[in-house]
Chimera marker file (.cmm) of the C-alpha trace (Angstrom):
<marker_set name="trace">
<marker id="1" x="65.955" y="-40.708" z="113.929" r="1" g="1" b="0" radius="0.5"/>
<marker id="2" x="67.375" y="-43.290" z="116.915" r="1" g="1" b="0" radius="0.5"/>
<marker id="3" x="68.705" y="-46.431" z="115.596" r="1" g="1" b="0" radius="0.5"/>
<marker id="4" x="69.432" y="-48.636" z="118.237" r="1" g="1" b="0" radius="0.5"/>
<marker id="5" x="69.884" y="-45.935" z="121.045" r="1" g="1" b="0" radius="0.5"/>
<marker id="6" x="72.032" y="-43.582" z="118.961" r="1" g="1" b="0" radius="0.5"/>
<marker id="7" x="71.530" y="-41.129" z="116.252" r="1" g="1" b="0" radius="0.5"/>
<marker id="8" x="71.216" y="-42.176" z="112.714" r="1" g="1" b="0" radius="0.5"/>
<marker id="9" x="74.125" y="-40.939" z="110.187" r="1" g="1" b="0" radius="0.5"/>
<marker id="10" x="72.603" y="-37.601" z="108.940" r="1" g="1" b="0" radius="0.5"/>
<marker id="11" x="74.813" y="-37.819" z="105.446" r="1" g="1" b="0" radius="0.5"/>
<marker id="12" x="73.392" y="-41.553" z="105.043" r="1" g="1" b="0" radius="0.5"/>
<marker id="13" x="70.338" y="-39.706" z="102.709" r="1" g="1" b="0" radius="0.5"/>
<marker id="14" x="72.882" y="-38.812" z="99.099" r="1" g="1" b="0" radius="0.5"/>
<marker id="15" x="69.848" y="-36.225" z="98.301" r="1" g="1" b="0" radius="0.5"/>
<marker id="16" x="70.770" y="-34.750" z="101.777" r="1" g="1" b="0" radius="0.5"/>
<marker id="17" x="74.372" y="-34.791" z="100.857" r="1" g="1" b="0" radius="0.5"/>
<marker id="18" x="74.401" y="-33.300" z="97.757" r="1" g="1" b="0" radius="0.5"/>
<marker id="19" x="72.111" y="-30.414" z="99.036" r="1" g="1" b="0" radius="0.5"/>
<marker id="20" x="74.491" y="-30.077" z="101.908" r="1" g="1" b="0" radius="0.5"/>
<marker id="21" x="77.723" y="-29.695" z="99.452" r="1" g="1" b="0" radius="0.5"/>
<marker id="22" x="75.670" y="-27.542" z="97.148" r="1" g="1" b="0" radius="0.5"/>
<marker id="23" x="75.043" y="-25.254" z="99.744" r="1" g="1" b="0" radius="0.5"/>
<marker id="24" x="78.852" y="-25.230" z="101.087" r="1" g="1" b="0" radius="0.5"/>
<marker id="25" x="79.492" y="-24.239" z="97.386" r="1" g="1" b="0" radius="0.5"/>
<marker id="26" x="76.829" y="-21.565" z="97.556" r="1" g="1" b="0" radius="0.5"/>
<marker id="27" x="78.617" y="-19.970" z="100.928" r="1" g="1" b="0" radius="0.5"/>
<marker id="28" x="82.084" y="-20.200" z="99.907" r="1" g="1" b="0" radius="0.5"/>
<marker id="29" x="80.717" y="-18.362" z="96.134" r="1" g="1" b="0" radius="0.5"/>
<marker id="30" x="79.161" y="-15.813" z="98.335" r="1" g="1" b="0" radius="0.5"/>
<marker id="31" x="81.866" y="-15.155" z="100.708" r="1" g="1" b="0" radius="0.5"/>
<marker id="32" x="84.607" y="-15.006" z="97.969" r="1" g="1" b="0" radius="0.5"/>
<marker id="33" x="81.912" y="-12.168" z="96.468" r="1" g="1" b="0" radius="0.5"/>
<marker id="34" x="81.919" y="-10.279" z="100.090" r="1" g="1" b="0" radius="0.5"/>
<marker id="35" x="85.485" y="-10.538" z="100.408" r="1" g="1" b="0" radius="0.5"/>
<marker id="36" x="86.578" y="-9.524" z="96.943" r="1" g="1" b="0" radius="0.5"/>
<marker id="37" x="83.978" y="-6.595" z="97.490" r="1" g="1" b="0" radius="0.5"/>
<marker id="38" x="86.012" y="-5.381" z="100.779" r="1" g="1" b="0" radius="0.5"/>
<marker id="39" x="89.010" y="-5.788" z="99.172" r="1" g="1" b="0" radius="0.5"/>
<marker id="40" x="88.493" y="-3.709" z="96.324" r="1" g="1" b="0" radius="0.5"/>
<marker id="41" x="87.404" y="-0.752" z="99.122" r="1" g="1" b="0" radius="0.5"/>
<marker id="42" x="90.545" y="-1.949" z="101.216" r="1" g="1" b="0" radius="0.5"/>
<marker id="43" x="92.894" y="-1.614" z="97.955" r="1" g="1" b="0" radius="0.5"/>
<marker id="44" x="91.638" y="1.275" z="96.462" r="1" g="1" b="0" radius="0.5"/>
<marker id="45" x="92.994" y="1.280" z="92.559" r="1" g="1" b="0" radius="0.5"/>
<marker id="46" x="95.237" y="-1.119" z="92.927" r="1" g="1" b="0" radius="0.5"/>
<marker id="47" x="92.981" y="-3.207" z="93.423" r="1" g="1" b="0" radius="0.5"/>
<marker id="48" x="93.494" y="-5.581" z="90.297" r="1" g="1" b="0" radius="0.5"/>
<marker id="49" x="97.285" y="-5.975" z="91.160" r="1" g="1" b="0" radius="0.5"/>
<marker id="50" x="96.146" y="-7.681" z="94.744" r="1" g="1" b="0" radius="0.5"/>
<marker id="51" x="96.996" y="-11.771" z="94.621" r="1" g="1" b="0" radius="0.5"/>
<marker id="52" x="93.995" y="-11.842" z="97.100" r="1" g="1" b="0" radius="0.5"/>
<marker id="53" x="91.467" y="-10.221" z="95.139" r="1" g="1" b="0" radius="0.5"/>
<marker id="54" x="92.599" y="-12.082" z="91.989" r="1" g="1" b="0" radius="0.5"/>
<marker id="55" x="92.098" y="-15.143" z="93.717" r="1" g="1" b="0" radius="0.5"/>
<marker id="56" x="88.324" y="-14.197" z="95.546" r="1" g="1" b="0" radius="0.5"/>
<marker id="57" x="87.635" y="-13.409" z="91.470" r="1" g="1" b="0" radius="0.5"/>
<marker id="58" x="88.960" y="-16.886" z="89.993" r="1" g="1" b="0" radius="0.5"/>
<marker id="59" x="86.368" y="-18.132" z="93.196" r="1" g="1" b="0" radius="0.5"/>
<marker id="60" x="83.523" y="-15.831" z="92.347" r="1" g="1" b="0" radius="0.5"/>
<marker id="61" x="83.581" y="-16.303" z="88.726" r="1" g="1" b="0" radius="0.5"/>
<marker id="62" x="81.483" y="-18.746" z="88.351" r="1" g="1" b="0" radius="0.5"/>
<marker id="63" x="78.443" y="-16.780" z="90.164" r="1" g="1" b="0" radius="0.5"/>
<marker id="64" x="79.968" y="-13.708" z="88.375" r="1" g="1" b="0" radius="0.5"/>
<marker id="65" x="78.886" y="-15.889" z="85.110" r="1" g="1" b="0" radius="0.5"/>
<marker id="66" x="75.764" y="-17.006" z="86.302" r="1" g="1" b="0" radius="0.5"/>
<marker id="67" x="74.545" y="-13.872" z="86.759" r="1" g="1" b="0" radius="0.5"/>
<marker id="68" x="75.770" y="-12.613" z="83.394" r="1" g="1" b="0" radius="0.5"/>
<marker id="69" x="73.565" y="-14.874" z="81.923" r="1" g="1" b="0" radius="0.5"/>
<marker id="70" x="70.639" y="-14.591" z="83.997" r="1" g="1" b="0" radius="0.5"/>
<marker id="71" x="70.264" y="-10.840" z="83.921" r="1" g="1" b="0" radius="0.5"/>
<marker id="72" x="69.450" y="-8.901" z="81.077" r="1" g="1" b="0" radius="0.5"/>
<marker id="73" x="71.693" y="-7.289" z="78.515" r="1" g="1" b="0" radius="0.5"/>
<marker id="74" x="70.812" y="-3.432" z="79.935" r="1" g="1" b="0" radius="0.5"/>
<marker id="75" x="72.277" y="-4.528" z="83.456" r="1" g="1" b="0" radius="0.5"/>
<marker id="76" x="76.024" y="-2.948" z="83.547" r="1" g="1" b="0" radius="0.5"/>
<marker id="77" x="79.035" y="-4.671" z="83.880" r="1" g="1" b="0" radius="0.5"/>
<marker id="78" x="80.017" y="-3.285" z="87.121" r="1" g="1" b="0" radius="0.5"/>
<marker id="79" x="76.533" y="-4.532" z="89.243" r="1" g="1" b="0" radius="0.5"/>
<marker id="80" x="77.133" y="-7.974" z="87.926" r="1" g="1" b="0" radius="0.5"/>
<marker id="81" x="78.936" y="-8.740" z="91.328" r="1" g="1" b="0" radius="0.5"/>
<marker id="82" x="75.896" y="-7.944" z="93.115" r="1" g="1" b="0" radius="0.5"/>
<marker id="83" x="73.086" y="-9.831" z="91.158" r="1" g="1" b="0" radius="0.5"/>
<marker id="84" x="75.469" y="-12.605" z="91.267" r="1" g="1" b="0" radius="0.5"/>
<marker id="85" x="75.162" y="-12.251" z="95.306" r="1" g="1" b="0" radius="0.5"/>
<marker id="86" x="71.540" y="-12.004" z="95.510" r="1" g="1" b="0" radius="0.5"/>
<marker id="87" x="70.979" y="-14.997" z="93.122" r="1" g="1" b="0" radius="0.5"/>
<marker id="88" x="73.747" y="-16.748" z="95.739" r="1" g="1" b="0" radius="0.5"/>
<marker id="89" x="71.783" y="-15.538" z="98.462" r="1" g="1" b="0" radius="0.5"/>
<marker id="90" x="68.402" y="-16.892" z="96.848" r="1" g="1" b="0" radius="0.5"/>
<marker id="91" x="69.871" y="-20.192" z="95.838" r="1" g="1" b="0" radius="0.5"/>
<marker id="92" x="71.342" y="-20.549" z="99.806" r="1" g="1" b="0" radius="0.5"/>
<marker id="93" x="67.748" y="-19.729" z="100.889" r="1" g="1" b="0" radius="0.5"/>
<marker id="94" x="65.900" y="-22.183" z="98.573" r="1" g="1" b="0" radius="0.5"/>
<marker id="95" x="68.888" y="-24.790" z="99.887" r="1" g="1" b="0" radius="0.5"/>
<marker id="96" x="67.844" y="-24.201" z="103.296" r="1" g="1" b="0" radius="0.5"/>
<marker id="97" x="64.574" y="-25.344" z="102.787" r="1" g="1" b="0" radius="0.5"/>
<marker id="98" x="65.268" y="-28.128" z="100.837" r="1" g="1" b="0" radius="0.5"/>
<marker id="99" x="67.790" y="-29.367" z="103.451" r="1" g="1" b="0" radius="0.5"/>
<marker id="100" x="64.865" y="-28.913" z="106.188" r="1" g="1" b="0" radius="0.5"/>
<marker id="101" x="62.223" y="-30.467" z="103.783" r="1" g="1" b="0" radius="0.5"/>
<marker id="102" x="64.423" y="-33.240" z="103.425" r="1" g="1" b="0" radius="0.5"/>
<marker id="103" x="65.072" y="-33.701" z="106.701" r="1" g="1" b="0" radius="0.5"/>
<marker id="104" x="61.196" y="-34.044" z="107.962" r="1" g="1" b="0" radius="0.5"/>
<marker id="105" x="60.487" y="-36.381" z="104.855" r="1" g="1" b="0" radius="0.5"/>
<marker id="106" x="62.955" y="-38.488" z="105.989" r="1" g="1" b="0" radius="0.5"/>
<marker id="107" x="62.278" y="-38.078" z="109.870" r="1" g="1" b="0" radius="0.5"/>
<marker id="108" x="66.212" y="-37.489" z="110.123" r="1" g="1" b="0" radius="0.5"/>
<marker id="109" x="67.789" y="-35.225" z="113.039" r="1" g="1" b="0" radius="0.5"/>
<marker id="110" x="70.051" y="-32.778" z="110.863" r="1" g="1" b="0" radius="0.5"/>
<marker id="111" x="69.299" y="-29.374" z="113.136" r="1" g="1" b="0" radius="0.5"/>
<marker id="112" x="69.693" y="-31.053" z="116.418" r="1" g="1" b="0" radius="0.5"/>
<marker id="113" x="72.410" y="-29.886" z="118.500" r="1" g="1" b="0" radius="0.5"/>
<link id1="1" id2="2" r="1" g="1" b="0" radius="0.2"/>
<link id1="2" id2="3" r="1" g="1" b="0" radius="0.2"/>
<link id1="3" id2="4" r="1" g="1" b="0" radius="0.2"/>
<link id1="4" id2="5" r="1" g="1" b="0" radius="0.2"/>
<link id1="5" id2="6" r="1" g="1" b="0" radius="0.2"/>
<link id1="6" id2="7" r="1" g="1" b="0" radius="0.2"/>
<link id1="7" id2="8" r="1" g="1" b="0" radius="0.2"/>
<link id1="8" id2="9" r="1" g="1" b="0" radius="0.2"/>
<link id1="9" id2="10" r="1" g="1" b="0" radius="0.2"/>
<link id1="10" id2="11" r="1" g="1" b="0" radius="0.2"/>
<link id1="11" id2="12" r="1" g="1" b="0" radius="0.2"/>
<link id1="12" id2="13" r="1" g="1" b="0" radius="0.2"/>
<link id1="13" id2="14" r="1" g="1" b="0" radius="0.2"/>
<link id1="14" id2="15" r="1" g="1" b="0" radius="0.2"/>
<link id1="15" id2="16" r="1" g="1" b="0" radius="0.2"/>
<link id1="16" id2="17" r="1" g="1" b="0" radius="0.2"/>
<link id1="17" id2="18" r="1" g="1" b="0" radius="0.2"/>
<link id1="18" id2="19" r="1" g="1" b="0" radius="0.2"/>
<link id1="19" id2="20" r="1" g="1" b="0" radius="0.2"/>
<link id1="20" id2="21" r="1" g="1" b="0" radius="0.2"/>
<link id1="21" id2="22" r="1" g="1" b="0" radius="0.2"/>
<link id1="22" id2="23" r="1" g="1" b="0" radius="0.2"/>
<link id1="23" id2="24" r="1" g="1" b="0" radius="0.2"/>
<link id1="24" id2="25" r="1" g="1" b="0" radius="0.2"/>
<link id1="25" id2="26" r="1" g="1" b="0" radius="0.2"/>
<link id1="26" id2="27" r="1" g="1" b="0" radius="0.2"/>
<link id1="27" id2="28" r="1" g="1" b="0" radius="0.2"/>
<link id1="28" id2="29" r="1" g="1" b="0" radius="0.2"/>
<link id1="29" id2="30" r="1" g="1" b="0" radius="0.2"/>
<link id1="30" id2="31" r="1" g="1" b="0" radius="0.2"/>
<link id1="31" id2="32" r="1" g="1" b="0" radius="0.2"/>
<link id1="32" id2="33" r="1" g="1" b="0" radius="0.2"/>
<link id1="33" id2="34" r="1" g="1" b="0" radius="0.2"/>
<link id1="34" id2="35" r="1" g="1" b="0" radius="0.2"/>
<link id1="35" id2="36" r="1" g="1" b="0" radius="0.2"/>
<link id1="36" id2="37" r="1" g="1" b="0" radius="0.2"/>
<link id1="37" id2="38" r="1" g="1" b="0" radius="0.2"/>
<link id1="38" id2="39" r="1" g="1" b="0" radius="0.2"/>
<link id1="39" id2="40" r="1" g="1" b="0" radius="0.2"/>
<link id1="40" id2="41" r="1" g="1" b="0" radius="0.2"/>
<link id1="41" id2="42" r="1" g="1" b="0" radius="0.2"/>
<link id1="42" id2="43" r="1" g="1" b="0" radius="0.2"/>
<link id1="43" id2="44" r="1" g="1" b="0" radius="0.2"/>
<link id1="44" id2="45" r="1" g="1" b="0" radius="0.2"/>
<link id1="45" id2="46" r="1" g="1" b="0" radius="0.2"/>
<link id1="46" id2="47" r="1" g="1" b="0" radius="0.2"/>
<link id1="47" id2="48" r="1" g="1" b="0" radius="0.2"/>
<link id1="48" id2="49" r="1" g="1" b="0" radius="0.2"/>
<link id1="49" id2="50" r="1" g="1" b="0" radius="0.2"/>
<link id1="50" id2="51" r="1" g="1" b="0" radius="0.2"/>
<link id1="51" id2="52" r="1" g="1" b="0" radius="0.2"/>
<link id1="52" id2="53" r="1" g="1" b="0" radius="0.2"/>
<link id1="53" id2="54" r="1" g="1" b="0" radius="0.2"/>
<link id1="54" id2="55" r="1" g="1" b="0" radius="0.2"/>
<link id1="55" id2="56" r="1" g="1" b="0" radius="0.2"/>
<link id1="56" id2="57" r="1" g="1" b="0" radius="0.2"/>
<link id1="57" id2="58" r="1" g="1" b="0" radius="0.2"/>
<link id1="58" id2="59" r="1" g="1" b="0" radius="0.2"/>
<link id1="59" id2="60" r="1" g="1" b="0" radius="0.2"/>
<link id1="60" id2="61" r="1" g="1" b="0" radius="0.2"/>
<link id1="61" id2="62" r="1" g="1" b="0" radius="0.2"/>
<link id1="62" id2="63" r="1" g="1" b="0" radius="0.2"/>
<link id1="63" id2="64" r="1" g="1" b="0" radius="0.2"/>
<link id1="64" id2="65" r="1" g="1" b="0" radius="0.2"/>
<link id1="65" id2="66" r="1" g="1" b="0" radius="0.2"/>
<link id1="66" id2="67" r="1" g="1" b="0" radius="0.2"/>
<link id1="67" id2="68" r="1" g="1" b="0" radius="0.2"/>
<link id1="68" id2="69" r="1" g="1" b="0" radius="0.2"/>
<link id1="69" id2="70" r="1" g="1" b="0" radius="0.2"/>
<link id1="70" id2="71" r="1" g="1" b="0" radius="0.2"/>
<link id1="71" id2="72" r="1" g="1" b="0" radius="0.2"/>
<link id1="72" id2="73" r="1" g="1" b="0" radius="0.2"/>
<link id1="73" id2="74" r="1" g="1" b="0" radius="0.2"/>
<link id1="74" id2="75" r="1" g="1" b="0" radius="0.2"/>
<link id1="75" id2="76" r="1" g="1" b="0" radius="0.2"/>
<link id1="76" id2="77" r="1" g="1" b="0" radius="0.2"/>
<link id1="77" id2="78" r="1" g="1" b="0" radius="0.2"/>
<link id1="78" id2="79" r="1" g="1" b="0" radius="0.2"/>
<link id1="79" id2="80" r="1" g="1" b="0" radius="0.2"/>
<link id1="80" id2="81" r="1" g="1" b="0" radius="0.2"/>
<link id1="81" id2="82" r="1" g="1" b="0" radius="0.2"/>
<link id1="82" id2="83" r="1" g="1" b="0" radius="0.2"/>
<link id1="83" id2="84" r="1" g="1" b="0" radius="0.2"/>
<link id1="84" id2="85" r="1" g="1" b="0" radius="0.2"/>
<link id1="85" id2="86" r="1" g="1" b="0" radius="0.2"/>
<link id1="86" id2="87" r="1" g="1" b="0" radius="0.2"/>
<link id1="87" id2="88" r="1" g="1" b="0" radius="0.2"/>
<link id1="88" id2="89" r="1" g="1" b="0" radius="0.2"/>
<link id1="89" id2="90" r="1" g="1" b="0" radius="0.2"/>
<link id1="90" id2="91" r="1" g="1" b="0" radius="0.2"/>
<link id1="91" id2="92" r="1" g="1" b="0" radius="0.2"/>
<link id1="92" id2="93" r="1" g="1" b="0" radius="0.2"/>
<link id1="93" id2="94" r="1" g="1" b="0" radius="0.2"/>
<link id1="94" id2="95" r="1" g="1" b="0" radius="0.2"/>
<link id1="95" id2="96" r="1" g="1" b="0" radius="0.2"/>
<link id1="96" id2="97" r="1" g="1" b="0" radius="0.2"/>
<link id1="97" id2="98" r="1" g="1" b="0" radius="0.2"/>
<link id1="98" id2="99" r="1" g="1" b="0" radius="0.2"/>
<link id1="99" id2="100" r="1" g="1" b="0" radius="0.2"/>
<link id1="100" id2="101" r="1" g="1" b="0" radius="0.2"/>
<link id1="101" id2="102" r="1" g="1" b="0" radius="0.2"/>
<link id1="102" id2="103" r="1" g="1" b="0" radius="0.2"/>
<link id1="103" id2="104" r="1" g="1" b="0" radius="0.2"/>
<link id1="104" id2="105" r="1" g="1" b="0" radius="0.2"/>
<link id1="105" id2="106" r="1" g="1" b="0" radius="0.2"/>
<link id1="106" id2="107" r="1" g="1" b="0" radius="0.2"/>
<link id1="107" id2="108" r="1" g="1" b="0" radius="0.2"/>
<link id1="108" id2="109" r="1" g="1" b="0" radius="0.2"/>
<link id1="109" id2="110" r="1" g="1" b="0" radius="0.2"/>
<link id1="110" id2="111" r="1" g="1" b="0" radius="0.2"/>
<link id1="111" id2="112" r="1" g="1" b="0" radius="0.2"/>
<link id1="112" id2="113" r="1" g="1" b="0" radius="0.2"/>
</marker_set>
């Protein structure tokens, strides 16, 4: 929206803030999953000894968590890592629309280049 000739502050809305950090949260969880994922192919059984990898898990564990809970007891340990990255990918989705929902409620310019 123009205010005065110029653009209006998109991160004046908090709702739009806070789905805008949630999301960076969401993408950083997700990344740390992809990169521990390569690193454990990358490593091969060393895998656990890598500083990198132990830190992409101390970033991931959260999701890791989540998705412990979510899923049902029969799901095995070792696909945890990827129902945690489709719930991240669902939640990044669902934040995308929220963000552009927001956005046309409040008639504010947050895709514009």
């Amino acid at each position: 929206m123009k205010v005065a000739g110029r653009l209006e502050p998109v991160m004046s809305d908090p709702l739009l803030l806070l789905i805008v950090i949630l999301k960076a949260l969401v993408e950083v969880a997700a990344l740390s999953l992809l990169a521990q994922g390569v690193l454990r192919i990358l490593a091969g059984r060393n895998f656990q000894q890598n500083f990198a990898y132990r830190l992409f898990q101390v970033i991931a564990s959260p999701a890791i968590s989540l998705a412990r809970w979510v899923s049902p007891s029969f799901i095995a340990q070792q696909y945890l890592g990827l129902v945690a990255l489709l719930l991240l990918f669902w939640m990044w989705l669902a934040l995308i629309y929220a963000k552009a929902y927001v956005c046309h409620a409040h008639q504010l310019s947050c895709f514009s280049a």
